[in-house]
Structures are given as C-alpha cells and as structure tokens.
TISE-670909 format. One line per field, with one value per atom (N, C-alpha, C): residue in one letter; x, y, z; residue number from 0; atom name. Coordinates in steps of 0.2 Angstrom, whole numbers. Example, Ala and Ser with C-alpha at 12.3 -4.5 7.8 and 13.67 -1.06 7.14 Angstrom:
! residues 2
voti <- c(a, a, a, s, s, s)
px <- c(66, 62, 66, 64, 68, 64)
py <- c(-28, -22, -16, -11, -5, 0)
pz <- c(39, 39, 39, 35, 36, 39)
lummar <- c(0, 0, 0, 1, 1, 1)
vexvex <- c(N, CA, C, N, CA, C)
This chain:
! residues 145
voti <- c(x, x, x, x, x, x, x, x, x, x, x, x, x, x, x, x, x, x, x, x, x, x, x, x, x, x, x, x, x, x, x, x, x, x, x, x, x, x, x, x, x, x, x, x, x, x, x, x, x, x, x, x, x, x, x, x, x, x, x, x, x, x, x, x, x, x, x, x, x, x, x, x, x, x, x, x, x, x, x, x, x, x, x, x, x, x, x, x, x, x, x, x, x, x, x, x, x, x, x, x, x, x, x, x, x, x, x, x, x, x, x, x, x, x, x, x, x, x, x, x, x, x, x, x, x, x, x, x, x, x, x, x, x, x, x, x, x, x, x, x, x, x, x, x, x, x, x, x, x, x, x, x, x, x, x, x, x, x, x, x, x, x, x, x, x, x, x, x, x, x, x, x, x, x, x, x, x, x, x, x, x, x, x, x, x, x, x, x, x, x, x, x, x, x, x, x, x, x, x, x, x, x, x, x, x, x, x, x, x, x, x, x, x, x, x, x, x, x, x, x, x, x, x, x, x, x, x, x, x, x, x, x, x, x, x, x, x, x, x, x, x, x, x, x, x, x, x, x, x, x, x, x, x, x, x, x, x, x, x, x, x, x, x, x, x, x, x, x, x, x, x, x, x, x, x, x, x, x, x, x, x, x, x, x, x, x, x, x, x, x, x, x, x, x, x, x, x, x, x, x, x, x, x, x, x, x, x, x, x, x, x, x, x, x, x, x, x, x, x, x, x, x, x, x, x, x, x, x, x, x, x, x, x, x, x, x, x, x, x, x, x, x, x, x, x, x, x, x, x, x, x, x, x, x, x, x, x, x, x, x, x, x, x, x, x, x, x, x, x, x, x, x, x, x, x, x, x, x, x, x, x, x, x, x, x, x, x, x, x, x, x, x, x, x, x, x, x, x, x, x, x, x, x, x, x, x, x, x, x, x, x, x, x, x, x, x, x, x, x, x, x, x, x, x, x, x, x, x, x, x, x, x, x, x, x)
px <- c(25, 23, 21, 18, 16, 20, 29, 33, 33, 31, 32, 27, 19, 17, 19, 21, 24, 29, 32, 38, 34, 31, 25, 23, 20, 18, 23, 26, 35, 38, 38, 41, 37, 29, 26, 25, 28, 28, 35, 39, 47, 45, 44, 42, 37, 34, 29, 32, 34, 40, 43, 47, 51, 50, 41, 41, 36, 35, 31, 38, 41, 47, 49, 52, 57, 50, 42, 40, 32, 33, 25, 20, 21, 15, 15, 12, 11, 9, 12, 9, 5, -1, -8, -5, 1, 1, 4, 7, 12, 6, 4, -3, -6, -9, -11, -10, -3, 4, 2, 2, 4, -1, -6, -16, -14, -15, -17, -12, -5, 1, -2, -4, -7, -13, -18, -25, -22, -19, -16, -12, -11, -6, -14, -18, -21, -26, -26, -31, -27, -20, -16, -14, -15, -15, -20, -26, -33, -36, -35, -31, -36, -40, -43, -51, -50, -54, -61, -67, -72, -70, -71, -69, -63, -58, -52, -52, -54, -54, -59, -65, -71, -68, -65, -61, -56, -52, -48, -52, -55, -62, -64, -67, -72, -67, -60, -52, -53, -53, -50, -55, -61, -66, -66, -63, -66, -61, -55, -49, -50, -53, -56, -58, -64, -69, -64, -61, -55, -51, -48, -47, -50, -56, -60, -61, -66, -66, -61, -56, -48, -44, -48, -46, -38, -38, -30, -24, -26, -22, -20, -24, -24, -25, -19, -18, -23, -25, -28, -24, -18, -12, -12, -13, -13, -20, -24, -30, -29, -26, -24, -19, -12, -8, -12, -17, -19, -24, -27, -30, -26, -20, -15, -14, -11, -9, -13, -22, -25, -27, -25, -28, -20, -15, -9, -8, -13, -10, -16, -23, -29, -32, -37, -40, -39, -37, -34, -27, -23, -16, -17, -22, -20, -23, -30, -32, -25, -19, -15, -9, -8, -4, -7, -12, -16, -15, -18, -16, -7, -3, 3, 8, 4, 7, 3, -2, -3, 1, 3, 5, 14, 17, 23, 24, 18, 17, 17, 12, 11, 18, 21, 29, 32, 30, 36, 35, 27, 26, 26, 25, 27, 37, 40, 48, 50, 46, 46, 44, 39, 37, 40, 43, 46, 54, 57, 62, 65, 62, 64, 61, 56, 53, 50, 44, 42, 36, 31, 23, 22, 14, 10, 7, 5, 3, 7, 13, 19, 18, 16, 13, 20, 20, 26, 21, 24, 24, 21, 14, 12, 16, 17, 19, 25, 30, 35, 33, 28, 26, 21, 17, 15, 20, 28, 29, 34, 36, 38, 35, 28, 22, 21, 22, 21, 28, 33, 39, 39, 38, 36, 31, 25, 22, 24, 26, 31, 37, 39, 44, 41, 40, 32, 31, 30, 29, 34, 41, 45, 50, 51, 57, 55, 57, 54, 57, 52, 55, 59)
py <- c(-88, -88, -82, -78, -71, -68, -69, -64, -67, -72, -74, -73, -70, -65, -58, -56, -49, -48, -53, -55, -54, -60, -57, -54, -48, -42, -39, -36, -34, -33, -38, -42, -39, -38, -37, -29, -25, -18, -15, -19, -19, -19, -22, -23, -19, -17, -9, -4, -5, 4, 5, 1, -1, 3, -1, 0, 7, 9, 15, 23, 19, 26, 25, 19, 19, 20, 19, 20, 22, 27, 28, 23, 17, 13, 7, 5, -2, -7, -13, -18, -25, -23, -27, -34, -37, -44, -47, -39, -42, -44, -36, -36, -43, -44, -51, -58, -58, -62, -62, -56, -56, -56, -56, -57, -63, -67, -74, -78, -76, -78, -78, -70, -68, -73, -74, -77, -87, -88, -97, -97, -91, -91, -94, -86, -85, -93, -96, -102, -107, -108, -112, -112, -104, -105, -105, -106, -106, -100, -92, -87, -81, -86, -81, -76, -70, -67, -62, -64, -60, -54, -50, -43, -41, -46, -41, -42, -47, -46, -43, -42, -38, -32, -29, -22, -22, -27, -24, -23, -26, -25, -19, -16, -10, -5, -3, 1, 2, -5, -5, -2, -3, 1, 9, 11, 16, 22, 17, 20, 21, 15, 14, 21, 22, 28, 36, 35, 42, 42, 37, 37, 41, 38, 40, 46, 48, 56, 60, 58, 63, 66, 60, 58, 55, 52, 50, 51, 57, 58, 56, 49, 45, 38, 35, 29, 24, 19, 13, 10, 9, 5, 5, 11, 13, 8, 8, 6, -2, -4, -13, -13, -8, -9, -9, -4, -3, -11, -14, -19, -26, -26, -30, -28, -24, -22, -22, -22, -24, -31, -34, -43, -46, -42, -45, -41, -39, -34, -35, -35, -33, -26, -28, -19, -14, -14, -9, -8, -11, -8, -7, -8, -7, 2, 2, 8, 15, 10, 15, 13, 11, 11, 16, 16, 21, 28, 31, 37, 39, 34, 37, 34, 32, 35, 41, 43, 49, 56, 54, 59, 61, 53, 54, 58, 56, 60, 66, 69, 74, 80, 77, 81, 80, 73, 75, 80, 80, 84, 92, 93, 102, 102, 98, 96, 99, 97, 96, 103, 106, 113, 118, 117, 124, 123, 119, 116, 116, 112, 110, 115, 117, 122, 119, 113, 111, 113, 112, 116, 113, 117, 113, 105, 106, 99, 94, 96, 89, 81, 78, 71, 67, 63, 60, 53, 48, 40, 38, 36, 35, 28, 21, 14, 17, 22, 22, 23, 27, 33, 26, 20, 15, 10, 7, 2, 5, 13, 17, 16, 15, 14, 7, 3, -4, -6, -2, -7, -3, 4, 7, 2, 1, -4, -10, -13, -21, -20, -16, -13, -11, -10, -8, -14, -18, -26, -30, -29, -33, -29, -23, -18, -17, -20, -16, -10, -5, 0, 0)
pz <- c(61, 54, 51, 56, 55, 49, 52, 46, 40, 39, 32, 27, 31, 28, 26, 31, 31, 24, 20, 18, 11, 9, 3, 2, 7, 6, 4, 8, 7, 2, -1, -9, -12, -12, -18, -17, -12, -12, -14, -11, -16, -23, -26, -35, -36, -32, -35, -35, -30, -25, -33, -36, -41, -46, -47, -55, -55, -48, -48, -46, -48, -48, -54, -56, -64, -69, -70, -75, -72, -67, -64, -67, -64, -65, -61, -59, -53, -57, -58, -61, -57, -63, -59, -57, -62, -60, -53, -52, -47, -40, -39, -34, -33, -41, -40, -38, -38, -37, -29, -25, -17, -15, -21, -14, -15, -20, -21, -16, -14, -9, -4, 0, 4, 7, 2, 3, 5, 1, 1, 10, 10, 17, 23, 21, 26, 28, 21, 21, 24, 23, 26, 34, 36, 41, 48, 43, 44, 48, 45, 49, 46, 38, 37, 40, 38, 42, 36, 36, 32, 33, 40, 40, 37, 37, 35, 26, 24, 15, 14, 16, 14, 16, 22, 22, 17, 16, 8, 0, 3, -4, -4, 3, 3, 1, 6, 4, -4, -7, -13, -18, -17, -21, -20, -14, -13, -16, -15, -20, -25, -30, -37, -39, -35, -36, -34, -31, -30, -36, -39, -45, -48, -51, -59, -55, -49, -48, -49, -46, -45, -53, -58, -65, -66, -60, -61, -56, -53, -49, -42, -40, -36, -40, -41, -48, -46, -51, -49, -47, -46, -45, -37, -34, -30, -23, -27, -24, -22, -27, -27, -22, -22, -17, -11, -7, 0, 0, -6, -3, -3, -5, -2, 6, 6, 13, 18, 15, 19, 20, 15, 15, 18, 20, 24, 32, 31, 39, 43, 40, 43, 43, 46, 42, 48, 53, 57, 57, 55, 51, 46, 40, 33, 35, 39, 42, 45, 47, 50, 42, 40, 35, 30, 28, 24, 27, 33, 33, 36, 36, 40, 30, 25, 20, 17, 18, 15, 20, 27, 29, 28, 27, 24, 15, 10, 5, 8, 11, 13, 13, 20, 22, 13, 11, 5, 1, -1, -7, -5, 3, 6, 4, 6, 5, -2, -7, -15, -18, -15, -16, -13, -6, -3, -6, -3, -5, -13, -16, -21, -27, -24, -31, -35, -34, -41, -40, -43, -46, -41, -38, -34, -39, -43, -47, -49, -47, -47, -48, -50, -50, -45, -39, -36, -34, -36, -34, -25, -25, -19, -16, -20, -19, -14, -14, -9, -1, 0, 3, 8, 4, 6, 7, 5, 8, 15, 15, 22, 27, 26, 30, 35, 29, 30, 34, 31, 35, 42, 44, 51, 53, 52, 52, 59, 52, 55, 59, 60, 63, 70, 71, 78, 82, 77, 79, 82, 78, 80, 83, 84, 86, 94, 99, 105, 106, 111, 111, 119)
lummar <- c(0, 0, 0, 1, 1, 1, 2, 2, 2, 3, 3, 3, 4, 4, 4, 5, 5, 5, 6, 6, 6, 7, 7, 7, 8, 8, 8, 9, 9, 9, 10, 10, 10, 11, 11, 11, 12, 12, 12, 13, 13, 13, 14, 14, 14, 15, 15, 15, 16, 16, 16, 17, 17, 17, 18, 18, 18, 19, 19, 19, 20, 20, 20, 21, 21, 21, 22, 22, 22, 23, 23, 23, 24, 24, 24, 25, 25, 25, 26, 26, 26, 27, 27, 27, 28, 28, 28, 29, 29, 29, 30, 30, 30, 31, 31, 31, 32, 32, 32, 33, 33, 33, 34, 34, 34, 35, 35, 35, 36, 36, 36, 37, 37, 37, 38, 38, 38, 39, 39, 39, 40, 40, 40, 41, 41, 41, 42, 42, 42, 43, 43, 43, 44, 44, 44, 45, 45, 45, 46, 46, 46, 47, 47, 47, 48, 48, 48, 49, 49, 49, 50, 50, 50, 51, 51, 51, 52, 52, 52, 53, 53, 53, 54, 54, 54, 55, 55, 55, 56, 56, 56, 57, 57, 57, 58, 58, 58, 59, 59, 59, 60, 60, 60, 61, 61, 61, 62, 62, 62, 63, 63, 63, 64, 64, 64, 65, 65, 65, 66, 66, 66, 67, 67, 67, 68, 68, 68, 69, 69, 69, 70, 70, 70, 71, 71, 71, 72, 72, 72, 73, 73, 73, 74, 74, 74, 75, 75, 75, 76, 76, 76, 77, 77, 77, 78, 78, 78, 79, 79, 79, 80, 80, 80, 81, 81, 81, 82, 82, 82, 83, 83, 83, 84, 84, 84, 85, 85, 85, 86, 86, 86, 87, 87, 87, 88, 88, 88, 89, 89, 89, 90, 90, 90, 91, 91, 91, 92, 92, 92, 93, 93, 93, 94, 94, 94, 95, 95, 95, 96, 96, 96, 97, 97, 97, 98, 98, 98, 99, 99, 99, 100, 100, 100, 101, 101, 101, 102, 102, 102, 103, 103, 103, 104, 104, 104, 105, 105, 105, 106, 106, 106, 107, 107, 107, 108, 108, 108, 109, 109, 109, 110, 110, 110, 111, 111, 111, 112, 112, 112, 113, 113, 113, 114, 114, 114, 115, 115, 115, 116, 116, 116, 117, 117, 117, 118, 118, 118, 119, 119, 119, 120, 120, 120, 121, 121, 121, 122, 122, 122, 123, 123, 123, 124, 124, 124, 125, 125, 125, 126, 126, 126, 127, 127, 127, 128, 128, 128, 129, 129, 129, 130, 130, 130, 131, 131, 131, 132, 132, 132, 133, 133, 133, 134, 134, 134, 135, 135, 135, 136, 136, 136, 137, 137, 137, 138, 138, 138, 139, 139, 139, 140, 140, 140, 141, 141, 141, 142, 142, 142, 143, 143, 143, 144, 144, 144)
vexvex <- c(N, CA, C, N, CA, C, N, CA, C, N, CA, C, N, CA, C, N, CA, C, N, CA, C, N, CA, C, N, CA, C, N, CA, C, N, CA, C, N, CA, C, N, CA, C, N, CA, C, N, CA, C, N, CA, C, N, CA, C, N, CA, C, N, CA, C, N, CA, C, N, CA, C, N, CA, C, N, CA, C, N, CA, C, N, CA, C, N, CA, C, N, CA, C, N, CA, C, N, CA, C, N, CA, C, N, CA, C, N, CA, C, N, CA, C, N, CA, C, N, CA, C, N, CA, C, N, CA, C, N, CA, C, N, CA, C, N, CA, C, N, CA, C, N, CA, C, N, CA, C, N, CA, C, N, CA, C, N, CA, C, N, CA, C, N, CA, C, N, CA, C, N, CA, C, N, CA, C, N, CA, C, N, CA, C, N, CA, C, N, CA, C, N, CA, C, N, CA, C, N, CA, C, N, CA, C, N, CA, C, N, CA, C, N, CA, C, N, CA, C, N, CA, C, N, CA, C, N, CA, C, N, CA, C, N, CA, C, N, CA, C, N, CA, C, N, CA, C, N, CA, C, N, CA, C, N, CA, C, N, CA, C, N, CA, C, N, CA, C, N, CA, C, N, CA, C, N, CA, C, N, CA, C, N, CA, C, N, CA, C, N, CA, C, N, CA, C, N, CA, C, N, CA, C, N, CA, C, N, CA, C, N, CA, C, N, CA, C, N, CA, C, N, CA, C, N, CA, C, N, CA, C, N, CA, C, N, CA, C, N, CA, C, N, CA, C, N, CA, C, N, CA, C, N, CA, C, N, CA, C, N, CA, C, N, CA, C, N, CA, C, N, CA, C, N, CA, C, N, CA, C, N, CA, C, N, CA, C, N, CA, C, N, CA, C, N, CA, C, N, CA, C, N, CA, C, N, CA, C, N, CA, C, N, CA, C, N, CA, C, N, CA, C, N, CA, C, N, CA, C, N, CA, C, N, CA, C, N, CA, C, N, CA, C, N, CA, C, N, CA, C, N, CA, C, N, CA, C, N, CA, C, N, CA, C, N, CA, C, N, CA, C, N, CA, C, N, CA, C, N, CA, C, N, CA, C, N, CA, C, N, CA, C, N, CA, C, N, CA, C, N, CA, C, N, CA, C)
C-alpha cells in the first residue's frame, strides 16, 4: 500500500515539476490537494506518525523563513513542496530528498554557468531538482541492486 502513497506524492510533484518550469510558480492548491491525499492515506492506514508531520511542519517553516530572508530566491512554493515530501516519505527521506536535490541543483546550476554561460544569478526551477530526488528516492526502494 506504501506505493500508493509514493503515487500522490509523485502526481503532485509531476503538476509542480510542470507548472514550475512553464511559468515559474508552484501552485498552493495542488500541494494542498497531496497533504490533505497524503494525510487521509496516512489516517487510513493508521500509519500516521507526530514526528513525521511535525518534521514537515518544522522543514516547511524553516523554508518559509529562507524565503523572506533570501527575498525570493528560494520560492515559498518550494517550502510546501519539501513538507509534502516530507508528510509522504517521513522525515529521514524527506531529510535525504532535500539535500540530494540541492546537490542535483547544484551540478546543474555549475553546468548552466560553465557550459552554458548564463550569469551567476540565473534564477532555475528547484520542483524538478526535487521530484529527481524523490523518484532516486523510490527507486532505492523498489529497484534492487
């Protein structure tokens, strides 16, 4: 039943991936759409866990606040994605899905500067670089090596 979790999350990182490439913006409904999915799952499958919504909670404020300090260049949009990821994965994958998509950004945005030539302040779409993550992720899980 696990992947059918994995699949709502999935689905609502697909529709951001989406809308944070064609019009740099993450929409709040959809996030909202895949807690509320997420959360009905985890109550159905009596599965739910304090530490792990309170960890998508703390995640997701702490984004908030990188936000307004960064003035933007770490989106709200963004902050609501990682506490989905963490109210569908738990808080030690949402922990390894967070930094294994800042480091996939990372290689991109060195790719984009040496390569490509674009400024260092180039703004590029974090949602893709998170559901890369998410699907290495789930892939881990069910791919044996």
């Amino acid at each position: 039943m696990q992947i059918l979790l994995y699949i709502i999350v999935g689905i609502s990182l697909i529709i951001c991936t989406i809308t944070d490439l064609k019009y740099k913006e993450i929409y709040l409904p959809v996030i909202i759409a895949g807690s509320v999915l997420v959360l009905c799952f985890h109550i159905w499958q009596q599965s739910i866990s304090f530490a792990d919504v309170a960890g998508a909670v703390i995640v997701c404020l702490l984004f908030v606040i990188s936000s307004v300090v960064t003035r933007g260049q770490l989106g709200m949009g963004d902050a609501f994605l990682f506490a989905l990821t963490g109210l569908g994965t738990g808080i030690m994958a949402n922990i390894f899905i967070i930094i294994f998509s800042f480091m996939l950004a990372f290689c991109a945005a060195v790719f984009l500067v040496l390569v490509k030539h674009k400024q260092h302040n180039y703004c590029m779409p974090l949602a893709p670089f998170v559901l890369g993550s998410f699907i290495f992720y789930v892939a881990g899980i069910y791919i044996p090596l």
